[in-house]
C-alpha positions as CSV (number, residue, x, y, z in Angstrom):
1,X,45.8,-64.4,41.4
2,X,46.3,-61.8,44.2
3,X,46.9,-63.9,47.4
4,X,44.1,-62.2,50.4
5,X,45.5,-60.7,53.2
6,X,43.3,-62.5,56.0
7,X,41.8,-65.9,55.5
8,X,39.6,-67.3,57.7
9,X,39.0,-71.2,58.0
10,X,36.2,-72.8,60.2
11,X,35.2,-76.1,60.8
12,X,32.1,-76.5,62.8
13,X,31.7,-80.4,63.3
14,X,33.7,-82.8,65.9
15,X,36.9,-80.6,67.5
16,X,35.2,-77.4,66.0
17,X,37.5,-74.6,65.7
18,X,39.1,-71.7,63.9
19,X,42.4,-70.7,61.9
20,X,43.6,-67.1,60.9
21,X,46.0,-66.4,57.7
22,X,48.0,-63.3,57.0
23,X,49.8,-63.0,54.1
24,X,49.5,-66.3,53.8
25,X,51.2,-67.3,57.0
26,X,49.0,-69.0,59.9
27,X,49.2,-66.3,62.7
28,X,46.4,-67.6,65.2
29,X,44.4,-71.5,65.4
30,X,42.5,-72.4,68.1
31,X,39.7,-75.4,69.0
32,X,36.4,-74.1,70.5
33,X,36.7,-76.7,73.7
34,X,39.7,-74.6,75.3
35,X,37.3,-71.2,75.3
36,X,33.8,-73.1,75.7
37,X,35.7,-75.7,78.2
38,X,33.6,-78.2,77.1
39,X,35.9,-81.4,75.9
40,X,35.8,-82.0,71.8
41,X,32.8,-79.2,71.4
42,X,31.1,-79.3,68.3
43,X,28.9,-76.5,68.6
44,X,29.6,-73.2,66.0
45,X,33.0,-72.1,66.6
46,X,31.7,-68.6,67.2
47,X,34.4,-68.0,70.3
48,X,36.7,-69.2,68.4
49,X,36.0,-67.0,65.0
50,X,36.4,-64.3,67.6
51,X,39.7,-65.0,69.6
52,X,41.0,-65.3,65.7
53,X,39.9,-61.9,65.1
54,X,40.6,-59.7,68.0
55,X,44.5,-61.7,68.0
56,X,44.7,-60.2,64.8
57,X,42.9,-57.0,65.7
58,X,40.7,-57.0,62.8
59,X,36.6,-56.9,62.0
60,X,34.6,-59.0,59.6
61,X,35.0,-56.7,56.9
62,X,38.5,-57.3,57.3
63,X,38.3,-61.2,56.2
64,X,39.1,-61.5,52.6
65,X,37.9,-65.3,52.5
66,X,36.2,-68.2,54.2
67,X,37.5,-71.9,53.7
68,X,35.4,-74.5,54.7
69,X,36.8,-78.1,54.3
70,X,34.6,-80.3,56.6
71,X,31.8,-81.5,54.6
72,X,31.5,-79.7,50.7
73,X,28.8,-82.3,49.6
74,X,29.4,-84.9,47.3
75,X,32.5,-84.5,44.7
76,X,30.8,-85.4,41.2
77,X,34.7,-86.5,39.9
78,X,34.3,-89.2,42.7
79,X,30.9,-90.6,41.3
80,X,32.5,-93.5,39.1
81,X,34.6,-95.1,41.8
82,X,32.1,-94.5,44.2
83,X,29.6,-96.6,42.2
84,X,31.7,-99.4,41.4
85,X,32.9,-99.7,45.0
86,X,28.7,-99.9,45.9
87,X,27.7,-102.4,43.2
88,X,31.1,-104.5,44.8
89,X,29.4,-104.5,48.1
90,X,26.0,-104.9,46.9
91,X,26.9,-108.2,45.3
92,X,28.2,-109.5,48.6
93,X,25.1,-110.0,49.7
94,X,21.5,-108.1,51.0
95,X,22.8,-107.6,54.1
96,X,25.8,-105.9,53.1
97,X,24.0,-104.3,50.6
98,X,21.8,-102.7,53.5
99,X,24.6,-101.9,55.8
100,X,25.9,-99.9,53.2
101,X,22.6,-97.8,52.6
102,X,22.1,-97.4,56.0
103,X,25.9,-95.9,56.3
104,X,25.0,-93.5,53.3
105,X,21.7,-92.3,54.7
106,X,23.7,-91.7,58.1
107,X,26.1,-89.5,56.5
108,X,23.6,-87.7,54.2
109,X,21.4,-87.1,57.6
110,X,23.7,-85.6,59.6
111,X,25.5,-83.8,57.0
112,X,22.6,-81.9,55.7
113,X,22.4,-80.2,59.4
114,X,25.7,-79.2,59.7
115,X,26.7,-77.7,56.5
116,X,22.9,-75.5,57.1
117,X,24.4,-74.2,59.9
118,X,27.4,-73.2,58.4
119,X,25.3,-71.1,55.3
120,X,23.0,-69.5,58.2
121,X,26.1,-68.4,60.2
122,X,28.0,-67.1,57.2
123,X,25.2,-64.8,56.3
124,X,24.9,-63.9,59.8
125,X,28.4,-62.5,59.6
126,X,27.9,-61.3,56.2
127,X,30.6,-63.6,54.8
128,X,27.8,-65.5,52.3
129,X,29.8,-64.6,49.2
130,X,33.6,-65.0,50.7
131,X,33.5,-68.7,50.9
132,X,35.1,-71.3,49.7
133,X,34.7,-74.9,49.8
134,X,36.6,-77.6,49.9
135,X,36.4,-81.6,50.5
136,X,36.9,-83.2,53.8
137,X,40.2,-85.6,52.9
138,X,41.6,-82.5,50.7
139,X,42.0,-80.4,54.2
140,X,43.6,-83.2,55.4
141,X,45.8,-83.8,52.5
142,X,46.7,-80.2,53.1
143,X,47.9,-80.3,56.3
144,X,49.8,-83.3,55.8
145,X,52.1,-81.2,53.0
146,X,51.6,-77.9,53.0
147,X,53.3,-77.3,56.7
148,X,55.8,-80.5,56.5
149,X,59.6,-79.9,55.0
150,X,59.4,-81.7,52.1
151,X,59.0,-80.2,48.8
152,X,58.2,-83.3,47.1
153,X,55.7,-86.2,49.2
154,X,53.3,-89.0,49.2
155,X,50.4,-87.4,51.1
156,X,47.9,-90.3,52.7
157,X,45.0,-89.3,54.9
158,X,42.8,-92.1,56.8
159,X,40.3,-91.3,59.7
160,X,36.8,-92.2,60.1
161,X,34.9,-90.3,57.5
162,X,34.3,-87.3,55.6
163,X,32.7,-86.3,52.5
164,X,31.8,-90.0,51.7
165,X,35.2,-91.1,52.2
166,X,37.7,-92.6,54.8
167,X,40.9,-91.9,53.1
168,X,42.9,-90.4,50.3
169,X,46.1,-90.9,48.6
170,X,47.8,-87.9,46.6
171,X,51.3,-86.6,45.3
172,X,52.4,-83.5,46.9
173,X,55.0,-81.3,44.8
174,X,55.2,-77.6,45.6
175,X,52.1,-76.1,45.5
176,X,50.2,-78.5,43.7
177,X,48.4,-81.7,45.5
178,X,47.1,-84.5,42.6
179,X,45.1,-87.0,44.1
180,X,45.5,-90.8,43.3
181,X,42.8,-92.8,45.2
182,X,40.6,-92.8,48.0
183,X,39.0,-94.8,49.7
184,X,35.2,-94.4,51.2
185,X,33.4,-94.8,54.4
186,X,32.1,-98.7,53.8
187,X,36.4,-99.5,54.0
188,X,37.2,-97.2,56.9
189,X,40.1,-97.7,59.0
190,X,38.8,-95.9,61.5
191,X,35.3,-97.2,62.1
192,X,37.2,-100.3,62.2
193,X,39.2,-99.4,65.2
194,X,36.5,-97.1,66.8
195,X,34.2,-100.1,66.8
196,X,36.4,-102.1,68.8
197,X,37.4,-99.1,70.9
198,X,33.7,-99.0,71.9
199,X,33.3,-103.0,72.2
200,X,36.4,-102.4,74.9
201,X,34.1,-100.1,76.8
202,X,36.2,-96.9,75.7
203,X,34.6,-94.3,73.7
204,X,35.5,-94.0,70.1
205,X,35.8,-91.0,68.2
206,X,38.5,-89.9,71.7
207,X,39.7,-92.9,73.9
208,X,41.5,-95.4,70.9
209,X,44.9,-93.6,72.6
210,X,43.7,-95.7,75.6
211,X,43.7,-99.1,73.2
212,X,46.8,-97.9,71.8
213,X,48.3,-98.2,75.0
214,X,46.6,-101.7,76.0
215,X,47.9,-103.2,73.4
216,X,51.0,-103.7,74.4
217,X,50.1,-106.2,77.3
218,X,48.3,-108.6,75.0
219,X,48.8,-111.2,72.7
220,X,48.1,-110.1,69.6
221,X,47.6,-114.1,67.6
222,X,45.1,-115.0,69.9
223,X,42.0,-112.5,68.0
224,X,44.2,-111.6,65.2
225,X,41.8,-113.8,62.8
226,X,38.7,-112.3,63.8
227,X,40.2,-108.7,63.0
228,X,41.8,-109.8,59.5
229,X,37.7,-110.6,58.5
230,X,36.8,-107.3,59.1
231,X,38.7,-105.4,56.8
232,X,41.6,-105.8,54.6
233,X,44.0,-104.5,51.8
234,X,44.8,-105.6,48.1
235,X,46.8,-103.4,45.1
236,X,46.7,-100.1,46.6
237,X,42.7,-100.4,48.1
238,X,41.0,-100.9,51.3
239,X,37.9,-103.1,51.7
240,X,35.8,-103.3,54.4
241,X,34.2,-106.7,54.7
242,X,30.6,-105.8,55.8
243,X,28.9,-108.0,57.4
244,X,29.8,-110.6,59.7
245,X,32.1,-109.2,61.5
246,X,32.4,-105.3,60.6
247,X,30.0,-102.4,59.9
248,X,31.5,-98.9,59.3
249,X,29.6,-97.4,62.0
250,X,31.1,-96.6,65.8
251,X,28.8,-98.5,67.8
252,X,26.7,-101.3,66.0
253,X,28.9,-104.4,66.5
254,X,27.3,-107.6,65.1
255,X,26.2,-110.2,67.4
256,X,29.0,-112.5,65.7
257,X,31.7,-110.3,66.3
258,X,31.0,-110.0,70.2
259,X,30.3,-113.9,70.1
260,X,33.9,-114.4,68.6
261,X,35.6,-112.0,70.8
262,X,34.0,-113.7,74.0
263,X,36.0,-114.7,76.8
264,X,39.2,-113.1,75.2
265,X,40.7,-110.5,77.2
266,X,40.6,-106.9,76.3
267,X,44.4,-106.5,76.4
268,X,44.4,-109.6,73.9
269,X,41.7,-107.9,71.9
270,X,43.3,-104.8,71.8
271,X,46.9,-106.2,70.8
272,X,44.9,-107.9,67.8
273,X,43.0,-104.6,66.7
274,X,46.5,-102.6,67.2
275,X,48.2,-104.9,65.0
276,X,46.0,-105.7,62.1
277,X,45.4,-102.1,61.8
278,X,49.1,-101.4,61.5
279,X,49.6,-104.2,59.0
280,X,46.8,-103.0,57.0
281,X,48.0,-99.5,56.9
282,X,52.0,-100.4,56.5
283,X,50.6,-102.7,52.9
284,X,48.6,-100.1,51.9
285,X,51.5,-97.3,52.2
286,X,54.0,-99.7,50.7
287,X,51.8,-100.1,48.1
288,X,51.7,-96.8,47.0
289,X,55.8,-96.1,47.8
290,X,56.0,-99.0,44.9
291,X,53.4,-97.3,42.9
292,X,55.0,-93.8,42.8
293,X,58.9,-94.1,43.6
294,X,57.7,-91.0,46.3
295,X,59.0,-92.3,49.7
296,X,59.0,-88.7,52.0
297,X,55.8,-88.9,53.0
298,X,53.2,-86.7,54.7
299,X,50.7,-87.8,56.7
300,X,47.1,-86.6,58.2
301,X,43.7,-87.8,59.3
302,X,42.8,-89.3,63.0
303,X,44.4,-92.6,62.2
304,X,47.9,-91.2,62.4
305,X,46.9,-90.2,66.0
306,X,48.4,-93.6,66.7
307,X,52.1,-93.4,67.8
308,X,53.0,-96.8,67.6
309,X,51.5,-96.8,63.9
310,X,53.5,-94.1,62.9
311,X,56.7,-96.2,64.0
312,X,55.6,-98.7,62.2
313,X,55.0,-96.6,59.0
314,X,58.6,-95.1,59.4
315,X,60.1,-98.8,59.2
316,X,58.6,-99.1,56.4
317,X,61.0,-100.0,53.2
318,X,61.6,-96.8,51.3
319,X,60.6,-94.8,53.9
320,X,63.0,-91.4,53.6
321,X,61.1,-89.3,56.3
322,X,57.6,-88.6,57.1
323,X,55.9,-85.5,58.7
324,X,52.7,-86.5,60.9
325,X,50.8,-83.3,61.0
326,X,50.9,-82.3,65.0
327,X,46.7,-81.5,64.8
328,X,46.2,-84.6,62.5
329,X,41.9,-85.2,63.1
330,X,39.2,-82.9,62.4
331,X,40.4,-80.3,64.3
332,X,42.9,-79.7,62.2
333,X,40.6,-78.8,59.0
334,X,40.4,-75.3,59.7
335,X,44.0,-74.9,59.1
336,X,44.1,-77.4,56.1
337,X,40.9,-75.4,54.2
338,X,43.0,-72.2,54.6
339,X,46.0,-73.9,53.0
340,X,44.1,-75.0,50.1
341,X,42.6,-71.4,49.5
342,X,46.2,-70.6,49.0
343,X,47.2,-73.4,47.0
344,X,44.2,-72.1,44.4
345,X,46.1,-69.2,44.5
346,X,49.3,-71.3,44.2
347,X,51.0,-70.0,47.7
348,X,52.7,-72.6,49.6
349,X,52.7,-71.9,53.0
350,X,56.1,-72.1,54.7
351,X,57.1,-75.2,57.0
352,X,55.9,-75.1,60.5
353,X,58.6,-75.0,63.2
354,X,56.4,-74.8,66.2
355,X,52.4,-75.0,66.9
356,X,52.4,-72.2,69.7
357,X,49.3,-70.5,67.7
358,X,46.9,-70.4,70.4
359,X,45.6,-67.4,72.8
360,X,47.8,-66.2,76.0
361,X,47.3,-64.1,79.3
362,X,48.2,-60.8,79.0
363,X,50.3,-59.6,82.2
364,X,47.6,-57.9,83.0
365,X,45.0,-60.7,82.8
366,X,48.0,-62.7,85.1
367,X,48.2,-59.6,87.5
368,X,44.5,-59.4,88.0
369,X,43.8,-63.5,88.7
370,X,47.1,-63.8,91.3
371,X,45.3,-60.9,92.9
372,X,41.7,-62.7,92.3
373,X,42.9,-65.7,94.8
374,X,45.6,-64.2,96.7
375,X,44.3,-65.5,100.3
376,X,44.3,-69.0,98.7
377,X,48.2,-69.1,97.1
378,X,51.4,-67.6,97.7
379,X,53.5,-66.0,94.9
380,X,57.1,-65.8,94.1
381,X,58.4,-63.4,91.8
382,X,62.0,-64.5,90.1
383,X,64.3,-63.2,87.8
384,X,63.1,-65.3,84.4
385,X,66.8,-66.9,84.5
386,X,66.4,-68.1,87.9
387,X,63.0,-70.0,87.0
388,X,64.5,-73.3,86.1
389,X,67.0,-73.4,88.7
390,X,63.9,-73.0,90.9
391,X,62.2,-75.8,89.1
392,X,64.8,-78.4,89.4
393,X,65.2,-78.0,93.3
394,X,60.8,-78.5,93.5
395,X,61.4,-81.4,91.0
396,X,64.6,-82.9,93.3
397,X,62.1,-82.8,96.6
398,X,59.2,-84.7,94.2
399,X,57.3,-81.9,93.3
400,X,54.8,-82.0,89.9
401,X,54.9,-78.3,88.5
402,X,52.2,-77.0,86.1
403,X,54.1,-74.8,83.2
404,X,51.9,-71.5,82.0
405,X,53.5,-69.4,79.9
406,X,52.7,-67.7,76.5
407,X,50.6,-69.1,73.6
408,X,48.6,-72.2,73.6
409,X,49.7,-75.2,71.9
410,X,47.4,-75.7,68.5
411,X,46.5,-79.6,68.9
412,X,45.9,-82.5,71.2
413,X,49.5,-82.3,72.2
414,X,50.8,-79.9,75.3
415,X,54.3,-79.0,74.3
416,X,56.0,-77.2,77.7
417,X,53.3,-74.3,77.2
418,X,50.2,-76.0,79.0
419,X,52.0,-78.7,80.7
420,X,52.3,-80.7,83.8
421,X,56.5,-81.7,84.2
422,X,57.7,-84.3,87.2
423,X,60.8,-86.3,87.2
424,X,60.7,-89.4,85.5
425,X,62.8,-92.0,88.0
426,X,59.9,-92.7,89.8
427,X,58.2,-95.8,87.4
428,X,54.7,-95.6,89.9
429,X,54.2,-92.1,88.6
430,X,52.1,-93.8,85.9
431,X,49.4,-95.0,88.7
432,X,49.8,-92.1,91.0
433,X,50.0,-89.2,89.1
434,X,47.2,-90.0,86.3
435,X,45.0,-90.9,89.6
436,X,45.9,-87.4,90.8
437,X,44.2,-86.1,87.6
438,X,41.4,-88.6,87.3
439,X,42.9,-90.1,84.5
440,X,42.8,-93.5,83.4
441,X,45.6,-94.5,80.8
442,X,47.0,-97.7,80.0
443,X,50.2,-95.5,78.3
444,X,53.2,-94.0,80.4
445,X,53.7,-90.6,80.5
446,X,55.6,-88.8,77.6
447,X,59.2,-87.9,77.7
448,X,60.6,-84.5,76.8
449,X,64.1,-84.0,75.8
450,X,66.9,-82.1,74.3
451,X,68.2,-82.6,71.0
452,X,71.7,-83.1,72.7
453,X,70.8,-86.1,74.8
454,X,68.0,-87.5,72.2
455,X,70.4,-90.1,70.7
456,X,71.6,-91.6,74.1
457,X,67.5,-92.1,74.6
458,X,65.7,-93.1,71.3
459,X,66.9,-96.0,68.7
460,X,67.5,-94.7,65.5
461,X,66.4,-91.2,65.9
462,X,68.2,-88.5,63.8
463,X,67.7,-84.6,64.4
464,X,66.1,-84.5,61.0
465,X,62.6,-85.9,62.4
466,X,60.5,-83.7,62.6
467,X,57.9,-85.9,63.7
468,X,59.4,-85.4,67.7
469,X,59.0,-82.3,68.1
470,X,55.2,-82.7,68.0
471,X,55.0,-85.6,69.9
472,X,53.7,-87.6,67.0
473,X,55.6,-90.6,66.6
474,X,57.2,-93.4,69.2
475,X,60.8,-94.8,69.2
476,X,62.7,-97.9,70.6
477,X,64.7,-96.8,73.8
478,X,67.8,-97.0,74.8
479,X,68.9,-99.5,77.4
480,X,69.9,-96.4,79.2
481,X,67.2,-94.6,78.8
482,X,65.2,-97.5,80.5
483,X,67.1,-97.2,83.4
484,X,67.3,-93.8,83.5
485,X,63.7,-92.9,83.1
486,X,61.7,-95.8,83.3
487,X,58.2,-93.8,84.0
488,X,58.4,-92.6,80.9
489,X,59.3,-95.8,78.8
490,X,56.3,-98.3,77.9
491,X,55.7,-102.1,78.6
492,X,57.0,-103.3,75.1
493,X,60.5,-100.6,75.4
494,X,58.8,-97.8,73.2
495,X,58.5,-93.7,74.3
496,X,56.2,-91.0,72.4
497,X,59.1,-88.4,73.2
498,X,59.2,-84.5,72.4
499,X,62.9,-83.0,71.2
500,X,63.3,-79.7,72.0
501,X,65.9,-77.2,71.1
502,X,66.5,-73.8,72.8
503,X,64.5,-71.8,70.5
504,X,61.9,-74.0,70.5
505,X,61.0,-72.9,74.1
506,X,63.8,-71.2,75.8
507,X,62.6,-71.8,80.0
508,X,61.3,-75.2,78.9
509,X,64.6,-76.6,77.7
510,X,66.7,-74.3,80.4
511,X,64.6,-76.6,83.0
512,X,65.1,-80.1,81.5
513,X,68.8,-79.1,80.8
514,X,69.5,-77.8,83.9
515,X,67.1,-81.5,85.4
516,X,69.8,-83.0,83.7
517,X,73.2,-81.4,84.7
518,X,72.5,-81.6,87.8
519,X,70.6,-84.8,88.4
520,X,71.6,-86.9,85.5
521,X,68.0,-87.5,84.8
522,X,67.8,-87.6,80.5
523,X,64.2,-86.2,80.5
524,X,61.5,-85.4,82.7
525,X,57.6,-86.1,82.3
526,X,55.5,-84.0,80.0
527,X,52.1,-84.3,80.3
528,X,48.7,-82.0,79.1
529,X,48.4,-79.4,81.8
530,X,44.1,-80.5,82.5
531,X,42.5,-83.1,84.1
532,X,41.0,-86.1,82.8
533,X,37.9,-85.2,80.4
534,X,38.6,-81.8,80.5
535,X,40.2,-79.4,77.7
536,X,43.6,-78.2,78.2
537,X,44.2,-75.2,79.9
538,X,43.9,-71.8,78.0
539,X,43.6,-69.3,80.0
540,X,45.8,-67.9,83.5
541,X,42.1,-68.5,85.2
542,X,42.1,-71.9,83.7
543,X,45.4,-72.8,85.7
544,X,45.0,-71.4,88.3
545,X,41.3,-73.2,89.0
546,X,43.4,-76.5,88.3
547,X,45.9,-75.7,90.3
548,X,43.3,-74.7,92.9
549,X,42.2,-78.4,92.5
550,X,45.3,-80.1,93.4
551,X,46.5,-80.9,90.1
552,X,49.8,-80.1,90.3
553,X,52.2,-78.6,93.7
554,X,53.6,-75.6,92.2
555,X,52.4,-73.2,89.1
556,X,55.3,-71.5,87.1
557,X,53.7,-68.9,85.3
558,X,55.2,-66.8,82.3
559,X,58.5,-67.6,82.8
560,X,59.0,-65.3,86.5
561,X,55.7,-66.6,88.5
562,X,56.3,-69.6,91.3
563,X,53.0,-70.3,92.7
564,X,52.5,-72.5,95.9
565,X,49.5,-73.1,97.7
566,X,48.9,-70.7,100.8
């Protein structure tokens, strides 16, 4: 089968957004909150579609196919398991029984709406007969393998839900993904947390990061039993117990389950939540390490947004390696729906290396905004090898810089591209600094460094991981790295670092290198270049307007711009 020259992926639900193949290489992916600036849109990724056309310089008659991997309908291979798991539940009880109706008429509901819009839009663009569909935990699947290093992996995918399900379990090898298991929405790992994300007074579906992080100041025995009665795993399955305490929705907790979590603290309640969902999820994978002999594994879906579970799953006996795909939740699926269209056609795309896949200013574009507020900022013009010299005296007199130069990181994850840097001696950044932005975190600040100091930071880090240099995956530090950096290392010892080497990002590493040459400092502070609530920054306009806003003290802007306020 020929392999198309342009495919297109969309996914138009939570994170919406848009991915362009060529030759079956991705050349452009981009989320429709960093053009609509509104935070997670889920609207049509119409801007998106066309940012992924004019990069490419191309029209819709130019698109060879559409994949769609957000919500196919229901998968008629799936029908058998899915019964047996209902008639399970249904014997538990009526109430059980009518939780679980009440989460498939939810999912039919606000399928049905989504999935319509998708058909009218398509023959709006006159792409009707150039799509191809695909199921919800498959994209996922896909990006877990397709882009990792390994030619051989166990591919598991948990989030929320998705085409009736919460979870998969396949064998990647080569081209071909063959699916194992799954698991479906009643047993869902990530209603589970959600829910107690929302009981916390976060929102779920976007703040569990901020449980993540509060976990680590609690004691995790103290509601531990209450959270092993919600859901649980046994020979390779998940099973939500509906009812009492659990209901696969976001926000309906039961009376009982607030009752039983009275008077606990959240940090206690979030240390139980943090750890029964990483000792569910580290059986469950061991499990399936047993079950296969495959222990390189890939990994995707919005539960593996959780650093400290990723860790944990690296610990894990049999554990070779594992890839965390850098745009692991539903943003991601545009990208995985294109990789399946080329798996039909048995492509495998290449490895990634870097997620730099999003739009940038022209010089132009930069020209015309310094000019746009030149009464309100002054601008220096350096020789791009003199930039990080630059940056390391602003850092040395306390300075937080904003960095703004070439293509957009693809994913939650700002990777020296969109990103705010500051030294990381100073252990009250964490209070300061995310007040500065109107953040509230319960997590320090991330750490970027080179691959050269990385092992005098990180326990047990080797340069194969390739986990770090997406910022997808925490590590034990160093007792020198603790006294070294200690605003970027955590309450319980742990850092979400980023390892860069020279090619990676050329100014970004000349700046921590030279940070460290001349200070002795092992990393600075890398942080997403926005403010709390708000999308990352995509555009020189973008930056500037935060800058504008007091976000950051100095703007370095494509590698030879130092902007200061007037």
């Amino acid at each position: 089968m020929t392999t198309p020259t342009y495919i297109l992926g969309i996914h138009n639900s939570y994170d919406s957004g848009a991915a362009l193949f060529k030759n079956g290489v991705c050349i452009f992916a981009i989320n429709e909150e960093r053009l609509s600036r509104v935070k997670m849109d889920d609207s049509f990724p119409n801007r998106s579609i066309d940012a992924c056309l004019a990069f490419a310089g191309i029209t819709e008659q130019d698109v060879d196919v559409v994949s769609y991997a957000w919500h196919s309908g229901f998968v008629e291979a799936q029908l058998p398991g899915y019964v047996a798991r209902a008639l399970e539940i249904a014997q538990e009880g009526p109430e059980a029984k009518r939780i679980m109706l009440e989460r498939t008429a939810v999912e039919v509901e606000r399928s049905a709406p989504r999935k319509k819009d998708f058909e009218k839009e398509m023959i709006k663009r006159g792409w009707q007969n150039k799509v191809e569909w695909f199921d919800h935990h498959a994209g996922h699947a896909a990006t877990a393998f397709y882009p990792s290093p390994f030619t051989k992996a166990l591919v598991i995918t948990l989030d929320a839900a998705g085409n009736y399900r919460s979870g998969s379990v396949s064998v990647g090898d080569g081209a071909e993904l063959k699916e194992l298991a799954c698991s479906y929405t009643w047993d869902s790992l990530g209603f589970f947390y959600g829910q107690i994300t929302e009981l916390l007074g976060f929102k779920p579906h976007r703040h569990e990061g901020k449980v993540t992080g509060l976990a680590a100041y609690g004691d995790p025995k103290k509601c531990l039993p209450i959270m092993q009665e919600m859901l649980t795993t046994k020979d390779g399955k998940l099973y939500g117990k509906i009812g009492k305490y659990y209901k696969p929705f976001f926000y309906q907790q039961t009376d009982a389950l607030k009752e039983a979590l009275k008077g606990h603290s959240r940090e206690d309640i979030a240390a139980a939540v943090q750890q029964h969902f990483e000792d569910v999820i580290t059986d469950y994978i061991r499990y399936w390490i047993e079950k296969t002999g495959v222990g390189t594994l890939a990994l995707s879906g919005g539960a593996f947004a959780n650093v400290k579970l990723n860790q944990r799953v690296r610990a894990i006996p049999g554990v070779v390696d594992q890839f965390v795909f850098p745009h692991m939740g539903d943003g991601g699926l545009s990208v995985g729906a294109c990789l399946l269209s080329l798996a039909r056609r048995g492509v495998r795309s290449a490895p990634w290396k870097h997620v730099y896949l999003g739009s940038e200013s022209t010089e132009t574009e930069i020209e015309t905004a310094l000019q746009k507020y030149s009464q309100r900022i002054s601008v220096e013009k350096l020789q791009p090898k003199d930039v990080a010299q630059r940056a390391v005296e602003l850092l040395k007199q306390n300075k937080v810089l904003g960095l703004f130069q070439g293509r957009m990181e693809y994913g939650p994850r700002a990777l020296g591209n969109r990103s705010i840097i500051y030294h990381a001696k100073d252990k009250t950044a964490n209070d300061w600094l995310n007040k500065r932005m109107h953040r509230t975190e319960f997590m320090p600040f991330a750490p970027v460094t080179t691959m050269e100091l990385a092992p005098r930071c990180f326990k047990g880090w080797d340069p194969t991981h390739v986990t770090t240099r997406f910022m997808t995956e925490c590590y034990d530090c160093t007792t020198e790295m603790k006294q070294n950096s200690p605003a970027v290392v955590h309450v319980d010892g742990t850092a979400r670092p980023q390892i860069i080497a020279r090619e990676d990002n050329p100014l970004y590493f000349d700046i921590v290198d030279a940070w460290y040459r001349e200070t002795g400092g092992l990393c600075l502070i890398n942080t997403s270049f926005n403010e709390h609530e708000h999308p990352i920054v995509c555009t020189i306009e973008d930056a500037l307007q935060s800058f504008l806003d007091d976000t950051v003290d100095y703007l370095i802007v494509q590698g030879h711009y130092v902007i200061s306020h007037a």
